[in-house]
N, C-alpha and C positions, 0 to 999 in steps of 0.2 A: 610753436607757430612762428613765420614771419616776425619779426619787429616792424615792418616798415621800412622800404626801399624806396630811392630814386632808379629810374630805369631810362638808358639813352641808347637810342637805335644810332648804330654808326657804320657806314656806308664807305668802304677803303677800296681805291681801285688797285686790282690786282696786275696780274699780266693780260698781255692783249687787251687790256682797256677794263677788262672783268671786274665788275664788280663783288667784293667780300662783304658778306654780311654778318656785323658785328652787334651785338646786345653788351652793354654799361651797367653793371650794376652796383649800388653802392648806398652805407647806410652812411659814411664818413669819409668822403674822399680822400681823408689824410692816413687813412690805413693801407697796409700796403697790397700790391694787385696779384693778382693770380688770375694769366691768361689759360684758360680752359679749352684745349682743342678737343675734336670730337674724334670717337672714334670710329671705324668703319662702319659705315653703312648709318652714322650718326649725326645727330643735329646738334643744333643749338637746344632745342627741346629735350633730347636723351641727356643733355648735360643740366637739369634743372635743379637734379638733389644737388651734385656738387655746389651747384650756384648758392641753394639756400643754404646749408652749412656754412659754406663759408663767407658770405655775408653775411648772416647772423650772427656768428661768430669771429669776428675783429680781421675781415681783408674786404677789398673789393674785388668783382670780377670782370673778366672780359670775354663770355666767351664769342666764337665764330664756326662759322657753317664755311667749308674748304669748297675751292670752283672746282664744277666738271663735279658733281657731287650732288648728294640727297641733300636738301636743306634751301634756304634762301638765298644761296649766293647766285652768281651768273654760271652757262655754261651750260655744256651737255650732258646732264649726267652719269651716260656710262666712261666717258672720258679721262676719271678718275684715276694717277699712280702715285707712287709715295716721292715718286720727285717734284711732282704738281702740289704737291701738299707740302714739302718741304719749300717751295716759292712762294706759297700762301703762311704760311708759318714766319717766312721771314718777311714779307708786307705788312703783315698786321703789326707785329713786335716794333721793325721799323716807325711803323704809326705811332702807336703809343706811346713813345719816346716824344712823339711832338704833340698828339692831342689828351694824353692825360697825365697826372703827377706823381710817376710809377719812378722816377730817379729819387726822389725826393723819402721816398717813405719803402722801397723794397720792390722786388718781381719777381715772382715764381711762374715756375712754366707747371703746368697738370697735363698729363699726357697719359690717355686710356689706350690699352689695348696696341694696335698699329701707328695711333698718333703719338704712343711712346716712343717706338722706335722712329719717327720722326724727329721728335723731340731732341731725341738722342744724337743725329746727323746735324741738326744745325747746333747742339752745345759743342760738337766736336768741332765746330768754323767757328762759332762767333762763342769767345770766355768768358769775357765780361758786362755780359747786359743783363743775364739772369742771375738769380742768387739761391736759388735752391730749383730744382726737380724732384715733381712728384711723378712716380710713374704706376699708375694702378693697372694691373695687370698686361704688364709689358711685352709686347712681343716681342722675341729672339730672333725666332729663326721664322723669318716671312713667309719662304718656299712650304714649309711645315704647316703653318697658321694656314697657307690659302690653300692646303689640302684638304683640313681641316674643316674649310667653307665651303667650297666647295667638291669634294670628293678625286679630284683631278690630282694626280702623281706631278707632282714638278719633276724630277727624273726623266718620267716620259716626256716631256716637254723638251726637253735636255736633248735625249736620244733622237727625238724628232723635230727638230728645229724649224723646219718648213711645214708642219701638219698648224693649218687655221680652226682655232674653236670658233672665232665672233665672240658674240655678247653670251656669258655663262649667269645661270643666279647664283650670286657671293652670297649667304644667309637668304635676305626676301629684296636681293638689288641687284641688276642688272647691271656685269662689270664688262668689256671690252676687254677678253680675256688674254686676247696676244699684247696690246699695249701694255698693259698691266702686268704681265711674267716680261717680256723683251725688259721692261723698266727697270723689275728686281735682278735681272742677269747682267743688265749693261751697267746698273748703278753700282751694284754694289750691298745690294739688300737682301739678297737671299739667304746666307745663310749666317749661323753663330759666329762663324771667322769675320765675317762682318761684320758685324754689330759691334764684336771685341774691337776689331781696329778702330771703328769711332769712338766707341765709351776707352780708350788707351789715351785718345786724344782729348776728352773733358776733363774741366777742372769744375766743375758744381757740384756742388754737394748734392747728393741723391739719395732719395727715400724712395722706398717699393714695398709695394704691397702687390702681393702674391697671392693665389688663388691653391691655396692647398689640393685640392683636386682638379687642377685644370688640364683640362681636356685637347686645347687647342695649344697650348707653351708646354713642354717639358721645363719644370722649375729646376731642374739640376742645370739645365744649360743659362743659368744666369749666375752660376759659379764658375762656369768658362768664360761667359761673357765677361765677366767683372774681374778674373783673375788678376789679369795685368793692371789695374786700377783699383782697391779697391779703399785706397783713401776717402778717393770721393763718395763711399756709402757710409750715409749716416745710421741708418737702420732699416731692418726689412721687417715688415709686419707679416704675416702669415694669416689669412681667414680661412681657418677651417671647413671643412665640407662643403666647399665653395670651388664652382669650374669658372671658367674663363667669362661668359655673359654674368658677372656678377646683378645687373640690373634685371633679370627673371625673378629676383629674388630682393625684395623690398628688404627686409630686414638682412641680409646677408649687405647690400648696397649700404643699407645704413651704417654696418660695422665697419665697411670698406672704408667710407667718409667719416665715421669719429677715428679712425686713426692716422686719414689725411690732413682732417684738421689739427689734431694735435702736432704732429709732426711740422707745419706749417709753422702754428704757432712756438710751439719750441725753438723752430731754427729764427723767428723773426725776433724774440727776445719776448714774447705772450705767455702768458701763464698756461700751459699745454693744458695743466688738470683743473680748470676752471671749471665751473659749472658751465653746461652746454647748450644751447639753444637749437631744438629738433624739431626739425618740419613733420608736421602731424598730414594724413592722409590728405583731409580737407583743401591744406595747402598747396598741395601736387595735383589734386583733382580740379585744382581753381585754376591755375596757372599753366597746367597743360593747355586746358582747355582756352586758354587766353592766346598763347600759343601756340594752338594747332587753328585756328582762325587766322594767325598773321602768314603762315606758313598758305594757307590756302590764298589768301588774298597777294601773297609773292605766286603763287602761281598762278592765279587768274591772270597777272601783271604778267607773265610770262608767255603767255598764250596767244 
């Protein structure tokens, strides 16, 4: 269970004036922080187990809800690309630096799914402000992954450059399907080759954890990815019997985060094999439900 948390709502304006919405959490300010970004089609709520682990367990957190996105931040929700999140990833961090004491004691970045690969794009610009990455089931190859969501060939997109989808359903969200592929073609996100060129150009030490059976990443292509670099991996975890939505599966999600935690604490100089403090059902059934009330009253405020 919980130990007992402070918790501070923190409100950072993005681009175009946008508001980000950020959640504080922390049993000891003087631990070091771990910014939590969400991953697709995710909130600040889909990131609650991570939060309890590792607040109970010796860091603080920060996680945030990306604009033009599901969750409490501003913006249009289907508006959503990984370059909009990579401008949201770098305002919040930016913050931090000035509203909480993340130089002083450590910063790690957590990045699920496609917010790893985010993740990954601003370690490769900015070396010095983070000191480890977690990447829990990291996307490679983008064009792949949003096949994978949506059914839709990136290829054919490729061939037909002028054919319009609109708004397609990514999982159960409605994404603005041409902004969204134009973003990964013109950035630079679509495929392996990519991803390698920015993870060529990081210097943080990185941990992954991997989804032995995942469905949506080919795990051999993160030995491409990481060829030219692979200094900066500290270790990969492997969770068996486990696909890509690690979070369908409570106890699968669990074993995801006791080896996020320990890796954490190992790199911050913590005792990795300490005895562990685990959120019991009770406490996810409280706190969602705490949380899906703020979420609904961000969107009455929205309306």
């Amino acid at each position: 269970m919980d130990v007992g948390y402070e918790e501070e709502i923190l409100e950072i304006e993005g681009r175009d004036g946008k508001r980000i919405h950020c959640v504080y959490n922390a049993v000891d300010r003087d631990e070091p922080l771990v910014v939590v970004a969400p991953p697709f089609e995710g909130t600040v709520r889909n990131n609650l187990l991570p939060m309890l682990y590792l607040v109970n367990n010796g860091f603080t957190v920060l996680r945030f809800d990306f604009v033009d996105h599901r969750g409490n931040s501003d913006g249009k929700r289907t508006e959503f690309t990984l370059s909009s999140g990579l401008l949201d990833l770098e305002r919040v961090i930016d913050e931090v630096g000035r509203e909480l004491p993340a130089d002083d004691h450590g910063l790690a970045l957590f990045g699920g799914s496609m917010s790893s690969r985010i993740a990954v794009r601003y370690l490769a610009k900015h070396h010095d402000r983070v000191q480890a990455l977690l990447s829990l089931v990291g996307v490679v190859n983008a064009a792949a992954t949003t096949r994978a969501a949506t059914g839709i060939d990136y290829e054919l997109l490729l061939r037909d450059p002028d054919h319009e989808y609109g708004c397609v359903k990514a999982i159960n969200y409605m994404l603005n399907f041409d902004r969204w592929t134009r973003d990964l073609r013109d950035a630079g996100w679509h495929d392996t080759a990519g991803t390698r060129a920015d993870i060529d150009r990081m210097a943080t030490p990185t941990y992954l954890i991997v989804a032995e059976a995942d469905d949506w990443t080919n795990i051999d292509d993160y030995q491409l990815a990481y060829a030219g670099n692979r200094g900066i991996l500290r270790k990969t975890y492997g969770i068996p019997n486990a696909g890509h939505e690690l979070y369908k599966t409570t106890e699968i999600m669990k074993s995801a985060m006791r080896a996020a935690t320990r890796s954490l604490r190992g790199h911050f100089g913590l005792d990795a094999d300490a005895p562990m403090t685990e959120p019991t059902v009770a406490d996810l059934i409280r706190l969602n439900g705490r949380e899906r009330n703020r979420e609904l009253e961000h969107k009455k405020a929205r309306c």
